[in-house]
N, C-alpha and C positions, 0 to 999 in steps of 0.2 A: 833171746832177742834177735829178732831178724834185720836184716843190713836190707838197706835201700840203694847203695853205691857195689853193690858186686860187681867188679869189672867181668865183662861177655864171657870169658875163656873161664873162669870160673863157676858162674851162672849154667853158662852148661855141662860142665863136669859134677857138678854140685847144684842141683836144683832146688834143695831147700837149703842153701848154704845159709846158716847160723852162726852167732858169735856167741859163747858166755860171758855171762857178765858178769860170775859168781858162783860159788860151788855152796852148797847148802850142807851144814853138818847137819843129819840127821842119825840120832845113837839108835844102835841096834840092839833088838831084846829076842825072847824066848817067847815063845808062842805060850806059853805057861802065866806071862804078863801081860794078855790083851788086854783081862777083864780091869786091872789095874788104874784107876780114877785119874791119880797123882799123877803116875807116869804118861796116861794119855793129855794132862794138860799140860806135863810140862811137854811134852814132844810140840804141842799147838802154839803154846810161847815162844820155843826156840825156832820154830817154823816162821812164826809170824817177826820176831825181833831181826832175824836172820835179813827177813824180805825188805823189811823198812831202813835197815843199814844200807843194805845195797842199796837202793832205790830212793834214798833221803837226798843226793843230790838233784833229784830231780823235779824237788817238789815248788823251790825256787820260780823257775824257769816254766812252774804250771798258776801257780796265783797272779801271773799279771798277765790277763788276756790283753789283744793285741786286734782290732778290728779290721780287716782290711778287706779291699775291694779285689775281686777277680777280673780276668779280662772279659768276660761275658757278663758282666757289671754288677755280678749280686757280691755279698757281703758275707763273709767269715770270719769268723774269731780263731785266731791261730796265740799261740803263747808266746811271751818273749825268748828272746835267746839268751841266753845271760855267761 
């Protein structure tokens, strides 16, 4: 996830400065197990259940768009804050 508030003195020591938001258990296998069906759906499961935990707070604060006007008069939908 990238930061939008990097204060200046970091921004430039750190040009892509990032934040995690989350570490992904991903199990590790033997090359002997690519062909392996089971194992490559569950690794897609745990992939995908992993991403929706993390990221379920945010789903809240995306189903209530929010219409507003800019200063150059047109019109965006932005989400609530919640």
């Amino acid at each position: 996830m990238s930061l939008g508030n990097v204060h200046n003195s970091v921004r430039r020591a750190h040009w892509n400065a990032v934040v995690p938001i989350g570490f992904l258990a991903i199990p590790k296998n033997d090359r002997k197990h690519d062909n392996n069906v089971a194992l490559h759906k569950f690794k897609c499961q745990l992939y995908h259940a992993l991403l929706s935990a993390i990221l379920s707070s945010l789903t809240a604060a995306m189903t209530m768009p929010v219409v507003c006007q800019c200063p150059d008069g047109h019109y965006i939908s932005e989400f609530a804050d919640i």
